[in-house]
C-alpha positions as CSV (number, residue, x, y, z in Angstrom):
1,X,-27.5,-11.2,-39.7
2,X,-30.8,-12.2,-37.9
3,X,-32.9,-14.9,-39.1
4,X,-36.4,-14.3,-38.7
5,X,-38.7,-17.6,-39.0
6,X,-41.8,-17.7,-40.7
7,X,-44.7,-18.4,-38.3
8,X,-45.7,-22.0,-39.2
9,X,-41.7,-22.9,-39.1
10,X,-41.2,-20.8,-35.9
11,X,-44.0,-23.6,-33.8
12,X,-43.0,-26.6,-35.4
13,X,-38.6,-26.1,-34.4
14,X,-37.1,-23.6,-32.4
15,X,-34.0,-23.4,-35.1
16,X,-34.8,-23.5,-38.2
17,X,-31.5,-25.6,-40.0
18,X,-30.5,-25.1,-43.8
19,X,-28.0,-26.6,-45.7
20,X,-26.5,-22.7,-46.8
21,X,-27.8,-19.8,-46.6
22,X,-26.5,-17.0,-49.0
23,X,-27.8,-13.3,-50.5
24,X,-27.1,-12.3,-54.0
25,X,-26.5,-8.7,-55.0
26,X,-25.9,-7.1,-58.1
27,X,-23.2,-4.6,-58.6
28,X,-22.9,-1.5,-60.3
29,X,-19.9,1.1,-61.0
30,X,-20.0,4.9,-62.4
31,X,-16.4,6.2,-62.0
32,X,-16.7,9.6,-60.7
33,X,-14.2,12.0,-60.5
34,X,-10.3,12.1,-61.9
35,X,-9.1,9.2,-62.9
36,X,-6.2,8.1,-65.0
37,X,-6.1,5.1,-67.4
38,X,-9.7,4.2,-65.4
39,X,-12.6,2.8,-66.9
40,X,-13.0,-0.5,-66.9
41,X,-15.5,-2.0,-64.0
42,X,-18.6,-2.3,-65.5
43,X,-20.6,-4.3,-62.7
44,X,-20.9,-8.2,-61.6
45,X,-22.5,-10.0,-58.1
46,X,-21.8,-9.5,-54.5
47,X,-22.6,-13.0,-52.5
48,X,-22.6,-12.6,-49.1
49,X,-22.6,-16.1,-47.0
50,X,-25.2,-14.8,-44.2
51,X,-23.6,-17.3,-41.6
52,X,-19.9,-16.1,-42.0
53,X,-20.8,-12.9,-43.0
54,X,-17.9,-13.3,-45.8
55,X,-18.2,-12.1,-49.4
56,X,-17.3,-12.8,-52.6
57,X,-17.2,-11.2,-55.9
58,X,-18.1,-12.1,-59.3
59,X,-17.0,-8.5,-61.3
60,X,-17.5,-7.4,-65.2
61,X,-14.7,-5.7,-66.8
62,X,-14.3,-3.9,-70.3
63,X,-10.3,-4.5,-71.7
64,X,-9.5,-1.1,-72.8
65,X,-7.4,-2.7,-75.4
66,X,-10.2,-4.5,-77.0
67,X,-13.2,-4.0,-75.6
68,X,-14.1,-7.0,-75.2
69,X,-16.5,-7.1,-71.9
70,X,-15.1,-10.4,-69.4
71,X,-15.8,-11.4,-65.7
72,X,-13.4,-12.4,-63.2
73,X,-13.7,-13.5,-59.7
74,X,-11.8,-12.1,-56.6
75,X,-11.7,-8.8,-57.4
76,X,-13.9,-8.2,-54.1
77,X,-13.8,-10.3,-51.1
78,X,-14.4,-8.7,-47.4
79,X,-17.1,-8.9,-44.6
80,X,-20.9,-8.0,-44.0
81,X,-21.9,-6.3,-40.9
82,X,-24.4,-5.0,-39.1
83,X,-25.1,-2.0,-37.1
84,X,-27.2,0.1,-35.4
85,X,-27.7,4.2,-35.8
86,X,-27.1,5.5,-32.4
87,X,-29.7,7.0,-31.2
88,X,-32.4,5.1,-33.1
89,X,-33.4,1.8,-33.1
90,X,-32.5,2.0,-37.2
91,X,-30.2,-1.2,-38.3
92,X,-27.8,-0.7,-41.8
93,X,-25.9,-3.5,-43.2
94,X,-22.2,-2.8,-44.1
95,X,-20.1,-4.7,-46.8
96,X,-16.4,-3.6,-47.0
97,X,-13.3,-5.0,-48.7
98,X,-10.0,-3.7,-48.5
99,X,-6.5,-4.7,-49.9
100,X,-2.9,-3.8,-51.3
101,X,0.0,-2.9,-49.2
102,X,1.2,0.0,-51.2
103,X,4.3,1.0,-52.9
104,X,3.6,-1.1,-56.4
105,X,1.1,-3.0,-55.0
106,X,-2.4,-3.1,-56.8
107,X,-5.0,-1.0,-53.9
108,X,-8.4,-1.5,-53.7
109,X,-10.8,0.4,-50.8
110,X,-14.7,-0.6,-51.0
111,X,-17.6,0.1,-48.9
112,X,-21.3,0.2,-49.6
113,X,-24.1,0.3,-47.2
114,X,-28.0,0.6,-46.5
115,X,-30.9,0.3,-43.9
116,X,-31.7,-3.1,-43.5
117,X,-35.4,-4.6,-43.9
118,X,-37.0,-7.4,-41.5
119,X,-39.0,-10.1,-42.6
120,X,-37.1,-10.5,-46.5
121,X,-37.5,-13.9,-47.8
122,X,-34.3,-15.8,-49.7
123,X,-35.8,-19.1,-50.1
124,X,-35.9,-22.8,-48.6
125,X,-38.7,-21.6,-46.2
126,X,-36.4,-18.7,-44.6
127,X,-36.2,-14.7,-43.7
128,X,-34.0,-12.9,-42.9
129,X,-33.1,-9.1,-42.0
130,X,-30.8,-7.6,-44.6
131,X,-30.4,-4.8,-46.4
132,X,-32.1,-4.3,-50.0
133,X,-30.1,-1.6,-51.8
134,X,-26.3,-0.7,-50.4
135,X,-24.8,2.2,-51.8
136,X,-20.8,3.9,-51.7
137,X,-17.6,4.0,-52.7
138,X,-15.1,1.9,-54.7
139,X,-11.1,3.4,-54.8
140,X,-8.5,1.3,-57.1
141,X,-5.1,2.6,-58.0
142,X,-2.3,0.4,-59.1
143,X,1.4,2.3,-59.9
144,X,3.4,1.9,-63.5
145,X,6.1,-0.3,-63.9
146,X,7.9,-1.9,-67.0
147,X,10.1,-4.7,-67.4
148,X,12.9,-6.2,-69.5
149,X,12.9,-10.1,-70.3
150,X,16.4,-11.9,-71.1
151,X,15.5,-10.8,-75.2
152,X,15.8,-7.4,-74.3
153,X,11.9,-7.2,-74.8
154,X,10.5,-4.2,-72.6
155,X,7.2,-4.6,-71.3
156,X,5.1,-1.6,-70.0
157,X,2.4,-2.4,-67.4
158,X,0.0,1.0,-67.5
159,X,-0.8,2.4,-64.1
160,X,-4.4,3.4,-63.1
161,X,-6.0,5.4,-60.1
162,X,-9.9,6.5,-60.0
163,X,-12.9,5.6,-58.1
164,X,-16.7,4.4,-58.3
165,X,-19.5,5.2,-57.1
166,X,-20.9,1.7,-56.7
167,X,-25.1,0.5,-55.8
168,X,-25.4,-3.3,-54.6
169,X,-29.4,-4.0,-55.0
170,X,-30.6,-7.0,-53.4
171,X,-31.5,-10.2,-56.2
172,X,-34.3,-11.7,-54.6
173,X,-35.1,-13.7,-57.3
174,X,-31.4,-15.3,-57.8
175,X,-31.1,-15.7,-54.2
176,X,-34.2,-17.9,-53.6
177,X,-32.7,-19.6,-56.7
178,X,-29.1,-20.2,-55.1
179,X,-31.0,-20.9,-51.4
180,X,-33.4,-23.4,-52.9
181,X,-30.9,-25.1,-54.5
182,X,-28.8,-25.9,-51.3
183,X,-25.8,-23.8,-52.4
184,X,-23.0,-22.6,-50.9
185,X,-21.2,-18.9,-51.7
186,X,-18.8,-20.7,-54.5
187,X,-22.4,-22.7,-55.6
188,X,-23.8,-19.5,-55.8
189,X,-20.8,-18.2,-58.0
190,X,-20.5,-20.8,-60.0
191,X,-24.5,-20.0,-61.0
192,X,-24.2,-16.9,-61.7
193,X,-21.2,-17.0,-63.9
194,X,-23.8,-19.4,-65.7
195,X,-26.0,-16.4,-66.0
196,X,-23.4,-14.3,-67.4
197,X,-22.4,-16.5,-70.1
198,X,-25.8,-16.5,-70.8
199,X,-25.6,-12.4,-71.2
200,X,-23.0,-13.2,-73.6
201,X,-19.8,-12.4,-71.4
202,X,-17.2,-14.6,-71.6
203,X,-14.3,-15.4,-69.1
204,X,-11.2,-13.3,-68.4
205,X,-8.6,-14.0,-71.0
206,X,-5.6,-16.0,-69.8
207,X,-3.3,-13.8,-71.9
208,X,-5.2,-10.4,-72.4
209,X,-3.8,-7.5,-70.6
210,X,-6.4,-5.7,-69.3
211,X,-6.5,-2.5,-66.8
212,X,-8.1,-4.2,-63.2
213,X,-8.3,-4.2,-59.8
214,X,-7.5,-7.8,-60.4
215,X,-3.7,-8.8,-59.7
216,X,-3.2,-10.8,-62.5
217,X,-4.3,-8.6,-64.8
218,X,-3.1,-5.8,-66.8
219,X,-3.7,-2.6,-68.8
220,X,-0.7,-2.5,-71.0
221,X,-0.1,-5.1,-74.2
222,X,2.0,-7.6,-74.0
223,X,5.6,-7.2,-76.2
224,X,6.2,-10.8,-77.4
225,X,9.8,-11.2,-79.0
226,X,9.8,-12.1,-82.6
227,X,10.4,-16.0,-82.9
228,X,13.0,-17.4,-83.6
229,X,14.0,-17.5,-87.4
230,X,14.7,-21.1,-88.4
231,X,18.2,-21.4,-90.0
232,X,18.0,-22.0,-94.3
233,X,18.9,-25.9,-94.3
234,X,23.1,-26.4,-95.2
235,X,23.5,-27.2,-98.8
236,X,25.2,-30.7,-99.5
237,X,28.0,-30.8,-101.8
């Protein structure tokens, strides 16, 4: 990602050094196509760490089972690139994430992209050359499976298979924020989960099965065994 300096930085240093430098994006999903069991991302943050080029996720979800809208982190993690058209001199930025190994395995295939601009400001005196709206693809499938626990309790996990059409726009305004304020990419998250709460979205459930990309989630209710009676106390002769 090139950094651009503004002109009065560019005399006084020939590198311009900042604490952390990170671009905030905000996410958006419309499932498209078939689907089974599929309707649940809603939309979140993309923050991309413009040194590493790695990036993190901060995704809304809707539980199908109680519609109750949460955010989770981790659903999205991958890399930003850049390259050129051939034949052009025309730059586009790249964000993909990819992962799942199959078989039972929750999958997840994302990829957005878009031209990038020159001379955008994110804060703490800096430009860079980025991208300002990304646009593509989001594919998430996870299989069935049920299981039996030693109380004979069977527990159906709901499988799931669709995809998104998904548009990242550039947050200018929560970047300077984040940049300004020194912070790294789990800073940056850690802010912006602020500004969710703030929307009135609260944090994934610990117990609530909800349908996700997320591995420790799930779309199928829980069966809890009844407890345990407790015995009538022995009558004393």
């Amino acid at each position: 990602m090139k950094k651009l300096l503004l002109p009065a930085l560019a005399i006084a240093c020939a590198v311009l050094v900042v604490d952390a430098e990170v671009l905030v994006y905000d996410l958006s999903f419309n499932a498209t196509g078939p689907s089974v069991n599929y309707s649940f991302l809603q939309g979140g943050f993309l923050v991309v760490d413009s040194k590493s080029s790695a990036v993190t996720s901060l995704v809304t979800l809707v539980d199908p089972q109680t519609d109750l809208l949460y955010y989770t982190t981790g659903v999205l993690s991958g890399t930003y690139m850049e390259m050129v058209q051939e034949g052009s001199k025309q730059e586009y930025g790249v964000i993909s994430s990819t992962s799942g190994s199959g078989g039972d395995a929750e999958n997840i295939a994302f990829q957005v992209l878009g031209k990038t601009s020159r001379g955008v400001g994110i804060g703490a005196g800096n430009s860079l050359s980025l991208p300002r709206n990304l646009k593509g693809y989001l594919l998430a499938s996870a299989a069935e499976s049920r299981s039996t626990d030693t109380n004979n309790v069977t527990t159906t996990t709901f499988g799931f298979a669709g995809n998104s059409k998904v548009t990242a726009n550039f947050q200018s305004g929560l970047t300077q924020d984040a940049n300004n304020s020194r912070l790294d990419s789990a800073g940056a998250i850690t802010r912006l989960t602020e500004v969710l709460v703030n929307r009135g979205v609260v944090p994934q459930p610990s117990a609530s099965p909800t349908a996700s990309p997320n591995p420790s989630a799930s779309p199928s209710p829980t069966v809890s065994p009844n407890p345990t009676a407790t015995p009538s106390p022995t009558a004393t002769p």
